[in-house]
C-alpha positions in Angstrom: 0.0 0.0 0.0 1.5 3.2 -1.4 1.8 6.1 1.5 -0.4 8.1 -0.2 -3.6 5.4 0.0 -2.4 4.9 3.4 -3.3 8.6 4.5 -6.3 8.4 2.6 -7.4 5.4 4.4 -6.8 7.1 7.6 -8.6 10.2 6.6 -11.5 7.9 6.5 -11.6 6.4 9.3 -10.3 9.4 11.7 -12.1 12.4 10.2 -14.4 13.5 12.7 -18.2 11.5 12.7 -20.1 10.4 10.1 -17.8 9.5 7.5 -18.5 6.5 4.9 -15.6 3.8 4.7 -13.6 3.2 2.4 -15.8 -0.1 0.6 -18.8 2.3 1.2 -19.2 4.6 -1.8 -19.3 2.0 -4.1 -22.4 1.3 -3.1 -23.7 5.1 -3.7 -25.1 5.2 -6.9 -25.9 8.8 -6.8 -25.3 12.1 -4.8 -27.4 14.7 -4.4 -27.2 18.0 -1.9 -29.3 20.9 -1.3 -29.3 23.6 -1.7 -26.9 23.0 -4.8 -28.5 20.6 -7.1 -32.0 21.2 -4.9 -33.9 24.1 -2.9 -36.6 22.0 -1.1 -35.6 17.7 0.1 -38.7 17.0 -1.6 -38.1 17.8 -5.1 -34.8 16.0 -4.3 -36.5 13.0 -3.4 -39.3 13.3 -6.0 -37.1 14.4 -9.3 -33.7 13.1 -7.9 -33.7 9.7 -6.5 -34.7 6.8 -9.2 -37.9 5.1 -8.7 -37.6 1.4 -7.6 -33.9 1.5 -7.5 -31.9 -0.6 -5.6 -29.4 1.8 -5.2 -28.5 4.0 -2.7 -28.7 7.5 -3.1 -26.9 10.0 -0.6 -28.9 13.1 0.2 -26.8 16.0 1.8 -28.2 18.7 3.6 -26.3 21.6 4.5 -26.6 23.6 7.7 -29.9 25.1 8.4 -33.8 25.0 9.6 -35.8 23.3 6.4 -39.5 24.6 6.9 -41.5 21.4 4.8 -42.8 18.4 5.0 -41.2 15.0 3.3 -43.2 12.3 2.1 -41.1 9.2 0.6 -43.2 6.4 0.0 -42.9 2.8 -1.4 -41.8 4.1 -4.9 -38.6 5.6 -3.3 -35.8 3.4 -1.4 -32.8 3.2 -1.0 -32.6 6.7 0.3 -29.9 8.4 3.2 -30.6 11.6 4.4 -27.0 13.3 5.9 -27.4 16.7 7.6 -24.8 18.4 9.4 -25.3 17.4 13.1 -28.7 17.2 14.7 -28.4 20.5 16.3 -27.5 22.2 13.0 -29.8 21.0 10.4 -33.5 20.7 11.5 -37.0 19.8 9.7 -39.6 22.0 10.9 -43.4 21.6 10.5 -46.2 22.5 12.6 -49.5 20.6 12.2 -51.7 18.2 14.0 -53.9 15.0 14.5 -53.7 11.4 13.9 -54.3 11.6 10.3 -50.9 12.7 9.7 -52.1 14.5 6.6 -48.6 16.5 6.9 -45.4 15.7 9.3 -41.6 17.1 9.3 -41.0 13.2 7.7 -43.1 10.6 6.9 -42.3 7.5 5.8 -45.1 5.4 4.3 -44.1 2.0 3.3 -40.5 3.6 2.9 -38.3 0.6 2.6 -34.0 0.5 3.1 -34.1 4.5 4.7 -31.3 5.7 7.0 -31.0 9.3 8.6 -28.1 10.8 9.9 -27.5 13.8 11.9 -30.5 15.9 11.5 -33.6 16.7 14.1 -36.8 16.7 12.9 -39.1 18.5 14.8 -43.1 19.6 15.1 -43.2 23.4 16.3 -47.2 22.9 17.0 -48.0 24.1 20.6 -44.2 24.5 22.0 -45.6 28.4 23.0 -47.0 26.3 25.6 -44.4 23.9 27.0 -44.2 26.4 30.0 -47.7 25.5 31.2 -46.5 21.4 30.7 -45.4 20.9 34.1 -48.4 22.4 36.0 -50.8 20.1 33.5 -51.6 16.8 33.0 -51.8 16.7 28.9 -54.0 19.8 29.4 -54.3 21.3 26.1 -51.8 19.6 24.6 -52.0 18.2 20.6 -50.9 15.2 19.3 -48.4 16.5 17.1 -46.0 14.0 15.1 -42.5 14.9 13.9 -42.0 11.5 12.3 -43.9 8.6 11.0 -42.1 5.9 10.8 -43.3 3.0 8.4 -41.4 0.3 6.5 -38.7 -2.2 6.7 -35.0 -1.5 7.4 -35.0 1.7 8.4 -32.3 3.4 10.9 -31.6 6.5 12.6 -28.3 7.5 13.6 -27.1 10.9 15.6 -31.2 12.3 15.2 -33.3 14.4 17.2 -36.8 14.1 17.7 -39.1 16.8 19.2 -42.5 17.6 19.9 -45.1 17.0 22.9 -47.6 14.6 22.1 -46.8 11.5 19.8 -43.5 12.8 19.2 -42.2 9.7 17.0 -44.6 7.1 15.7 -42.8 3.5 15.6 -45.5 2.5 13.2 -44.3 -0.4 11.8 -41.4 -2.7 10.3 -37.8 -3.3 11.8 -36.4 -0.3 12.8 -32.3 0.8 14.9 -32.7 4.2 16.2 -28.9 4.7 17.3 -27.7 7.5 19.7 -30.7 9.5 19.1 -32.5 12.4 20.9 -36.0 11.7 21.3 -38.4 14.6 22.9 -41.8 14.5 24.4 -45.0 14.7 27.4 -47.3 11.9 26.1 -46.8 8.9 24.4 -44.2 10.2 22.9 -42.5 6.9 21.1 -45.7 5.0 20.2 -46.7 2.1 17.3 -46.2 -1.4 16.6 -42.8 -1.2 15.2 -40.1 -4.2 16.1 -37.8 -1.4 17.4 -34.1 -1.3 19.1 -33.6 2.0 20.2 -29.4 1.7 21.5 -27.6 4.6 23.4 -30.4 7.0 23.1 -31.3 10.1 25.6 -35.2 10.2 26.1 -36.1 13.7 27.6 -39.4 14.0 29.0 -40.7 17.4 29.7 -44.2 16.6 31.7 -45.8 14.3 33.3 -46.9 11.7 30.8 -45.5 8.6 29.4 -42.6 7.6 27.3 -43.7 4.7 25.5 -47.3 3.3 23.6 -46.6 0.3 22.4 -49.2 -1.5 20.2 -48.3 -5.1 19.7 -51.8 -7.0 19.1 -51.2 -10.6 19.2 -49.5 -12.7 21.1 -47.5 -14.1 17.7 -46.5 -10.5 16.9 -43.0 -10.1 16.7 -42.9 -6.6 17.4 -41.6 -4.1 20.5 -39.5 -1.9 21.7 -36.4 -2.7 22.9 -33.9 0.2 24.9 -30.4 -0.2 25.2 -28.7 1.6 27.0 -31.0 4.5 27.2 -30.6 7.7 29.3 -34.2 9.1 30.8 -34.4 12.6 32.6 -36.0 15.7 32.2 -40.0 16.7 33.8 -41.5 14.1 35.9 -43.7 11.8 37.6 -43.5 9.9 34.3 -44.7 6.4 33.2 -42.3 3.8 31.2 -45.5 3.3 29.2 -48.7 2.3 28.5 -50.8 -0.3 27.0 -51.6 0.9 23.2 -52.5 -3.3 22.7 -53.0 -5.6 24.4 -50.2 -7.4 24.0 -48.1 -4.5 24.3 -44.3 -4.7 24.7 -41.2 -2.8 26.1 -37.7 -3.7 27.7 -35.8 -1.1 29.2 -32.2 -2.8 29.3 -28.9 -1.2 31.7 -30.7 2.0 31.2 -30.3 5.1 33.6 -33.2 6.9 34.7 -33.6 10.0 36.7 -35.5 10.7 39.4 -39.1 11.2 37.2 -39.9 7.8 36.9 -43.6 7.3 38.7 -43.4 4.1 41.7 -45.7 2.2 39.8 -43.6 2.6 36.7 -46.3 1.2 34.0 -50.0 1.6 33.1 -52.1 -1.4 31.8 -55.2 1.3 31.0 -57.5 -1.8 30.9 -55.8 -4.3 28.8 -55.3 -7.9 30.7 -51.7 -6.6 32.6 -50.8 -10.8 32.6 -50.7 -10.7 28.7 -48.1 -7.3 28.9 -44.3 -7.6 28.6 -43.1 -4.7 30.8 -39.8 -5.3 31.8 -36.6 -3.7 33.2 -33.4 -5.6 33.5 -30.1 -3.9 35.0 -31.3 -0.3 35.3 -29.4 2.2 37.5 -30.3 5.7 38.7 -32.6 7.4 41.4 -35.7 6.2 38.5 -34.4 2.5 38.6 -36.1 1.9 42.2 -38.5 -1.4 41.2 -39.7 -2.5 44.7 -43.1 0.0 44.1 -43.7 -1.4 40.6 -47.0 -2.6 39.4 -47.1 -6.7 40.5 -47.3 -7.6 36.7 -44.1 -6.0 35.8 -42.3 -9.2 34.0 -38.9 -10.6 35.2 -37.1 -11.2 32.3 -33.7 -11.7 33.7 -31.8 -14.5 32.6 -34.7 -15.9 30.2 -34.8 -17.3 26.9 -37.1 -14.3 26.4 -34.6 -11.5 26.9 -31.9 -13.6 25.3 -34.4 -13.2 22.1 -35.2 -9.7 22.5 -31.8 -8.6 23.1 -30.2 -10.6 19.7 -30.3 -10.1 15.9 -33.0 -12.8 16.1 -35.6 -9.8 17.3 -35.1 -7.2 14.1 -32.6 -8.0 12.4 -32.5 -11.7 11.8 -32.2 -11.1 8.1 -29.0 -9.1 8.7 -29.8 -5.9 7.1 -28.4 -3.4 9.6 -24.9 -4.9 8.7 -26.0 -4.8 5.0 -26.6 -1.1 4.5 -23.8 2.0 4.3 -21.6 2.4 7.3 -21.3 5.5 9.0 -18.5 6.3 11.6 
């Protein structure tokens, strides 16, 4: 290897975050940035990226607040979107409701997505986040800052804010990875099969965390957090029943001092068909002698062996398939 390609090689894999390696761009078919070749990510998306490609194509945001609303849908995959840094590039969109007629990002059947370094964020009803803490989801909207919806789709270095229904986990194997995740109510919710590693989860009322919606007991999907970090505004639940078969694992995560006795709320669904679980936690949030009787004990099973392998979303090995990012 000449000395040259050996400082290039190093260049790679030394040059701050967030760089590709060196057997990665091969596998880029196509660039595109904005502004430059686009104003607005949409017409990037909708004019730029081929339609039922296979390829990836590498979106690249520059610094900066985009005020619009993405839609990619099953026509469009293979996509990465690579902003500057989560605090520096942010998709802004105020609107509201479950219909989810608009969103900062929604993916609908969106299939081989990846994100990287950019927050995407609902401004709807953040005039009053001061009133949060003396409320109890008084007045406040369900307002989603992403949808997500599809198979083998990841997050890496993103920041999600709002209130209420701040990301919905709709559905299909998803890695959210040292993410920023913002909210009062319900604020990761669906029936995605979901890891969620090294993430910060800042609640900023007294709500809940998590709605998970798993429906059957055959239904492979949950959420499962690694590693997680939970402060910010409490008394807070872990989460509630959104079906009733609902399922969360909070694994060697630290919570603060916001985390409600009881920990979890069954909200009428049969709490003997739930898996709520928390297996080496730490922190003043961690205490588990005040939780709800139901609360499962998952340590040492062949359940959390499961839950905590490539067997849960990612048994087809598509995390280690797609573009690597360092």
């Amino acid at each position: 290897m000449s000395s040259i390609r050996i400082i290039l090689v190093f260049l790679l894999f030394s040059y701050g975050d967030w760089m590709l390696t060196e057997a990665d761009p091969a596998s880029i078919a196509k660039q595109i940035s904005i502004p430059g070749d686009y104003g607005k990510i949409q017409d990037a998306i909708d004019q730029g990226v081929p339609s039922f490609s296979n390829q990836w194509t590498l979106i690249k945001l520059a610094s900066g607040v985009y005020t619009e609303t993405i839609l990619i849908n099953g026509i469009k995959s293979n996509i990465i979107l690579e902003g500057g840094g989560k605090d520096n590039t942010i998709l802004a969109w105020k609107s509201s409701g479950l219909q989810l007629r608009e969103a900062p990002l929604m993916l609908k059947g969106a299939n081989n997505f990846i994100a990287k370094g950019i927050t995407f964020k609902n401004t709807l009803n953040h005039e009053e986040l001061a009133h949060l803490q003396d409320k109890d989801n008084g007045g406040a909207y369900r307002a989603v800052a992403a949808m997500v919806h599809g198979e083998h789709i990841s997050f890496y270095e993103c920041g999600f804010v709002s209130v209420q229904d701040t990301l919905w986990d709709k559905e299909g194997h998803h890695l959210f990875k040292s993410c920023y995740i913002e909210g009062h109510v319900d604020f990761i919710f669906g029936d995605g099969t979901s890891v969620y590693e090294d993430c910060k989860l800042n609640s900023i009322g007294s709500g809940y965390i998590t709605a998970q919606k798993r429906e059957s007991p055959q239904a492979e999907s949950g959420f499962v957090f690694k590693s997680a970090e939970l402060y910010g505004v409490g008394p807070t639940y872990l989460g509630r029943a959104y079906g009733p078969y609902s399922r969360v694992l909070f694994y060697q995560s630290k919570f603060a001092n916001i985390v409600r006795p009881e920990g979890w709320d069954s909200i009428g669904e049969d709490p003997n068909q739930l898996t709520y679980a928390e297996v080496e936690c730490t922190g003043e949030g961690a205490d588990t002698s005040k939780r709800v009787p139901w609360l499962k004990k998952l340590d040492g099973t062949q359940e959390l062996q499961y839950l905590l392998s490539p067997s849960f979303n990612d048994k087809d090995g598509w995390i280690e398939d797609q573009p690597k990012f360092y």
